[in-house]
C-alpha positions in Angstrom: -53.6 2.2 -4.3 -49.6 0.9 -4.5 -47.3 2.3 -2.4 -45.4 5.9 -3.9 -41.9 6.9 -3.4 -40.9 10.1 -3.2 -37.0 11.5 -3.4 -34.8 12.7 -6.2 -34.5 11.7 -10.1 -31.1 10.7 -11.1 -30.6 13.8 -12.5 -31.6 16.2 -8.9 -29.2 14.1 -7.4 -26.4 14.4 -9.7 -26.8 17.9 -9.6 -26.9 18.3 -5.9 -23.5 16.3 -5.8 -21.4 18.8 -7.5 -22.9 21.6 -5.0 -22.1 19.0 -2.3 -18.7 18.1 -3.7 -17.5 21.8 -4.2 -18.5 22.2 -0.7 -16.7 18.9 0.5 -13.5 19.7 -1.2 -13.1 22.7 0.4 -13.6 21.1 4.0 -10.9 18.6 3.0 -8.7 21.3 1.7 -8.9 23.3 5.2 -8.4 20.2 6.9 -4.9 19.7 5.1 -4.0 22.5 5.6 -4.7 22.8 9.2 -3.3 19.7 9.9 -0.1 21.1 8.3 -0.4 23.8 10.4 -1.4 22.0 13.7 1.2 22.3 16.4 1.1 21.0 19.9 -2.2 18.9 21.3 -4.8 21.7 21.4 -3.6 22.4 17.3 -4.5 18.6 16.9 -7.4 18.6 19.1 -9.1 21.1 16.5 -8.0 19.5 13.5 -10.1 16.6 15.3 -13.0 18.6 15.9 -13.3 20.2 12.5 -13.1 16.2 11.3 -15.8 15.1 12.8 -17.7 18.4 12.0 -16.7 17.2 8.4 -17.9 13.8 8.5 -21.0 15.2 9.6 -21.7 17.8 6.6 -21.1 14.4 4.2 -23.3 12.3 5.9 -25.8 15.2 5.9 -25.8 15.8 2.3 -25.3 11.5 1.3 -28.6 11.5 3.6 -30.6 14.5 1.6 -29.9 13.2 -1.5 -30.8 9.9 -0.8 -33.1 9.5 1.7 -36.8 8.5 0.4 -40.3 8.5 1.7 -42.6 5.8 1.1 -46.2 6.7 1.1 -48.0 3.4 1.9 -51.5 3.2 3.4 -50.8 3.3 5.8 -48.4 6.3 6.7 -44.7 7.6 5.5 -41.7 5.3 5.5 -38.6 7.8 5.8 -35.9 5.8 4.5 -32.5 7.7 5.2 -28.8 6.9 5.2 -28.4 6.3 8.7 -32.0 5.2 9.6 -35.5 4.1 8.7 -38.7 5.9 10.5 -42.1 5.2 10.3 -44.8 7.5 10.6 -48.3 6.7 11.1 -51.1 9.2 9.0 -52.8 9.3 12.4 -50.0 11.1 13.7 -49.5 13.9 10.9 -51.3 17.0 11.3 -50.2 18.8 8.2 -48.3 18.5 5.1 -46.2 22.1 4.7 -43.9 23.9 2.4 -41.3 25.8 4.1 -38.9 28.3 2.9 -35.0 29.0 4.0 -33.6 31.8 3.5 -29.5 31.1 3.2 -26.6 32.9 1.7 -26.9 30.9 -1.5 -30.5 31.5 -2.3 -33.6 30.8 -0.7 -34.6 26.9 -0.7 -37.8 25.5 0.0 -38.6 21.6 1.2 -41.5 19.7 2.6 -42.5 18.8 5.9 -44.3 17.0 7.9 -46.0 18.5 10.9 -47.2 16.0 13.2 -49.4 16.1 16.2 -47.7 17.3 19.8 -44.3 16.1 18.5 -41.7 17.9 16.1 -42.0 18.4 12.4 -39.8 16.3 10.4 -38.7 17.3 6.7 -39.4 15.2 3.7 -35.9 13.7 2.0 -35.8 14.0 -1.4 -37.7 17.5 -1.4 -35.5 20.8 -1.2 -35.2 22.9 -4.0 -33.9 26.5 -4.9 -36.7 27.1 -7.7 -39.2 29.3 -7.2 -41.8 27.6 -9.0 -40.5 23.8 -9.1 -43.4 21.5 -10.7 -41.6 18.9 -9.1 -41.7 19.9 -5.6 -45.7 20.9 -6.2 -46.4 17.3 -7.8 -44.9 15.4 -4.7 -46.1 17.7 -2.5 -49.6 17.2 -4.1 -49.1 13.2 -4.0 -48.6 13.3 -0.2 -51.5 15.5 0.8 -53.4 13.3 -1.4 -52.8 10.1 0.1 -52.9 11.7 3.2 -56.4 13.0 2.5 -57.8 9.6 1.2 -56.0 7.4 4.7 -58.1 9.8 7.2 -61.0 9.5 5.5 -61.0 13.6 4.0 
């Protein structure tokens, strides 16, 4: 069978940018204004803080909204912003859907448990639909290639 990717369409992730870039703007705009604000080293040392807390919250959401699996034979590939993992089917002990419940909804993504270590989730999988097709589709893909490389 040929190797699968799974992440967002073009559209998912054009969405998710305007949630992300609302989000991001504001960030920036309390970082202005506490930098206007800052006085004396401990003023500055927060406005430093919050910074890298910022960076982190974009590099976050540039890495959900990119990041990828490939499902090969012979395991997932989790291609990310800042890294690329491998994970052998050996190793993975379940393929779950898990729900979040946040203040803007609740959001459900893929995960994968694996054996005696922790669960990573899937890029390219959260959602805020109840019933997304999409989510069921790749979520159907993965157990099924899963299923077939263990022999099950």
């Amino acid at each position: 069978m040929p190797d699968v990717w799974i992440g967002f369409s073009p559209e998912d992730r054009r969405r998710y940018w305007w949630r992300n870039g609302i989000v991001t703007f504001a960030l920036a705009g309390v970082m202005v204004a506490m930098s206007l604000s800052a006085q004396g080293s401990v003023g500055w040392w927060l406005v430093g803080v919050f910074g890298v807390f910022c960076v982190a919250v974009v590099f976050g959401a540039i890495s959900s909204i990119y990041g990828r699996v490939l499902i090969t034979p012979t395991g997932l590939e989790f291609h990310t912003f800042l890294k690329k993992r491998s994970i052998p089917w050996s190793e993975v002990a379940d393929i779950e859907r898990r729900s979040r419940v946040l203040r803007s909804g609740i959001w459900w993504d893929l995960r994968v448990v694996r054996v005696n270590r922790r669960p990573l989730t899937v890029p390219g999988t959260f959602t805020n639909r109840t019933w997304d097709a999409e989510l069921e589709r790749k979520q159907a893909v993965i157990q099924e290639r899963w299923s077939r490389a263990i022999g099950g």
